[in-house]
C-alpha positions in Angstrom: -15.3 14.6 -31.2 -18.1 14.9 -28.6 -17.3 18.3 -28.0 -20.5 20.3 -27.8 -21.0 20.3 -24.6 -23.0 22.3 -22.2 -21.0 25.0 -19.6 -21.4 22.4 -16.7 -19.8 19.6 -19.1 -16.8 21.5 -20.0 -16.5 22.2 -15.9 -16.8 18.5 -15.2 -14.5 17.5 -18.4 -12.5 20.5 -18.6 -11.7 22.1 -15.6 -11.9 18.9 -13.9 -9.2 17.3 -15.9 -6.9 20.4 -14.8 -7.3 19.7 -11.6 -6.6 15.9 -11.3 -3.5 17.2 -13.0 -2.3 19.1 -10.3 -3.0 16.5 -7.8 -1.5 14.1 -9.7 1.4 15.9 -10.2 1.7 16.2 -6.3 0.9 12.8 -6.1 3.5 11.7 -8.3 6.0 13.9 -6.3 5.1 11.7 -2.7 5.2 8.7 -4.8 9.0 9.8 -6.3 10.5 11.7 -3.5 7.7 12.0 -0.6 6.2 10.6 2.2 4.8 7.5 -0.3 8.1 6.6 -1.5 7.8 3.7 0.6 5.7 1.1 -0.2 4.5 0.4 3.5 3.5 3.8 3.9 1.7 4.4 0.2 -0.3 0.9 0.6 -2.5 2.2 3.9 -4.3 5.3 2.5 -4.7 2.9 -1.0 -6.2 -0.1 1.2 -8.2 3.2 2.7 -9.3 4.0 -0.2 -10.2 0.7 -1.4 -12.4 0.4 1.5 -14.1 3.5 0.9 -15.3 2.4 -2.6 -15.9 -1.4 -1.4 -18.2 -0.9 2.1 -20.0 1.5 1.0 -21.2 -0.1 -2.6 -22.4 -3.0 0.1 -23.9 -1.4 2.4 -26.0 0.7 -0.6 -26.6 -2.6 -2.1 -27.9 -4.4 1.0 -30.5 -1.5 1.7 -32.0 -1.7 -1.7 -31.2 -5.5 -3.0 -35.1 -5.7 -3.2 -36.0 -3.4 -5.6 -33.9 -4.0 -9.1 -34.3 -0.4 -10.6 -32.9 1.0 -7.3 -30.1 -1.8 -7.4 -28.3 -0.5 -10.4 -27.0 2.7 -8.3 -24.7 1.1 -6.1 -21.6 2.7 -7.3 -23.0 6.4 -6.7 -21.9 5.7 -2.9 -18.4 5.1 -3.9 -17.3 8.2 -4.6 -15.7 10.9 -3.0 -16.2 14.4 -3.1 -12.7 15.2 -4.0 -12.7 19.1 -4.9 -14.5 19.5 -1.2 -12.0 17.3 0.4 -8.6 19.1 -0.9 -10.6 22.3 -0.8 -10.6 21.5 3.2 -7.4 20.2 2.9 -5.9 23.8 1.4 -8.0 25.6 3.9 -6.6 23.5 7.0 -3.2 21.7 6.0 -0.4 24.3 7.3 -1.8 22.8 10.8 -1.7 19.6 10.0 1.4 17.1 9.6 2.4 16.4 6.2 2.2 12.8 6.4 -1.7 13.1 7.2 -2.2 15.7 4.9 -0.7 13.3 2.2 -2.3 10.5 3.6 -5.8 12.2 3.2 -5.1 13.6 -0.4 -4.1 10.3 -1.3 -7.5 8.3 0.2 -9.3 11.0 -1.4 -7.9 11.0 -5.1 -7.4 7.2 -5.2 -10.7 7.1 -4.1 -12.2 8.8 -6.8 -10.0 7.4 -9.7 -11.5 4.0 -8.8 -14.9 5.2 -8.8 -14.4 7.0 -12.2 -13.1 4.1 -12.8 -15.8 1.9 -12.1 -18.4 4.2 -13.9 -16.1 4.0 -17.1 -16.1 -0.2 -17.0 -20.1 -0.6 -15.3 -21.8 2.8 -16.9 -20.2 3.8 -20.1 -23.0 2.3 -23.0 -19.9 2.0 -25.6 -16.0 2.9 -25.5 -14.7 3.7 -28.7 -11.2 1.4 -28.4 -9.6 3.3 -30.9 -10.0 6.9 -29.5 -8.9 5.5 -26.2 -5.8 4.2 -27.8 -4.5 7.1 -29.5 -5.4 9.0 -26.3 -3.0 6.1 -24.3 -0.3 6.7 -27.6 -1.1 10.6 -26.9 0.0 10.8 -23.5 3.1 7.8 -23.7 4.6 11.1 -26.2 4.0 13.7 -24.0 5.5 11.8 -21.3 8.3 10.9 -23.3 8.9 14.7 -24.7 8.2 15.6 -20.6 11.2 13.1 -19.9 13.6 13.3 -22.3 13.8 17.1 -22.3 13.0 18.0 -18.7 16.1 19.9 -18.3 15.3 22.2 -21.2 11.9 22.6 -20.0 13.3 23.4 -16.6 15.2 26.7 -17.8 13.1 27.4 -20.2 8.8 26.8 -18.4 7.2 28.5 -21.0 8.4 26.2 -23.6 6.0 23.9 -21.8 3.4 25.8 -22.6 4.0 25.5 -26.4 4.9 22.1 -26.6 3.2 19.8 -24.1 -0.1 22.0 -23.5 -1.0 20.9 -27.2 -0.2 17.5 -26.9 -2.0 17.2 -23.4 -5.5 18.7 -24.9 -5.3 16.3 -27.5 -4.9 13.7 -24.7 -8.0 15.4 -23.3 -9.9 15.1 -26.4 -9.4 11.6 -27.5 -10.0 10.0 -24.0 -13.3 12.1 -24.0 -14.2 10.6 -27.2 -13.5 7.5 -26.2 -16.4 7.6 -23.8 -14.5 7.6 -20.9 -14.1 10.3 -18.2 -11.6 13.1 -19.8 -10.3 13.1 -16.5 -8.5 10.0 -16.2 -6.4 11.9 -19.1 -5.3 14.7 -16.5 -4.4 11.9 -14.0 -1.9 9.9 -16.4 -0.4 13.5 -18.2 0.3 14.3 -14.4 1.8 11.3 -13.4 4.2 11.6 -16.8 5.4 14.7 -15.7 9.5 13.9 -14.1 9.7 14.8 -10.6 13.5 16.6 -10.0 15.4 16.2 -7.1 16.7 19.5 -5.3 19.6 18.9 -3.6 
């Protein structure tokens, strides 16, 4: 299972999976019911983001093309610091309007998906196809328990905590096995999750 890993490992893996949770859960709400709803609206800060993983990969690459060890970094540019940038984001956004502040979580976490996801196509030696699939199988049940019983789960939260916590962490564990970042795992268990409407 890959699972003896060092404290800062199960901080990158672990805790960092949590957290993409969260913001995908919010995400997910903007996307359902918020300011990205529209598609007008969601494509700018995902063009943004785009941009942010594109330029600077070419601008990395055109300042080292001539030395081929150095070449073979280009995609450490593309990432952003995403824990620093909501981090700013909690510490500032009451005074900000909620469309920027969506607009800014959304460059930032789009942002880092596709650098994670570049590092998981370009850096990963071997992906083990079959982990990865019973991770994907994993999460299509938890999101399909998380729909189809969302009112129960609604009156009754901790029951979410004894039925989809299990199924999420062995989400967690296959995609890590799989060789790809265990984060991608929280991403698509937060984006499961159905978003109700409050009247």
């Amino acid at each position: 299972w890959h699972l003896q890993l060092s404290l800062g490992a199960w901080a990158a893996d672990g805790l960092l999976a949590i957290f993409f949770f969260l913001v995908g859960l919010e995400l997910k709400r903007e996307f359902v019911a918020g300011d990205l709803r529209n598609i007008r609206t969601a494509i700018v800060p995902i063009a943004a983001a785009a941009g942010g993983v594109l330029v600077p990969a070419l601008i990395y690459t055109a300042i080292v093309r001539g030395d081929a060890d150095l070449v073979h970094g280009w995609a450490i540019p593309t990432a952003t610091d995403i824990a620093f940038a909501v981090a700013v984001l909690a510490i500032i956004g009451s005074r900000l309007p909620s469309a920027l502040r969506i607009f800014l979580l959304t460059l930032a976490v789009v942002d880092d998906l596709m650098a994670i996801g570049i590092i998981a196509i370009f850096y990963t030696d071997e992906i083990s196809w079959l982990q990865l699939g019973l991770s994907v199988l994993t999460i299509v049940i938890y999101g399909f328990i998380a729909q189809r019983y969302r009112q129960f789960f609604g009156r009754k939260p901790f029951a979410a905590w004894v039925i989809l916590l299990p199924i999420g962490v062995v989400a967690w564990t296959f995609m890590h096995a799989s060789g790809i970042h265990a984060t991608i795992a929280g991403v698509l268990l937060g984006f499961t999750i159905p978003v109700l409407h409050r009247k």
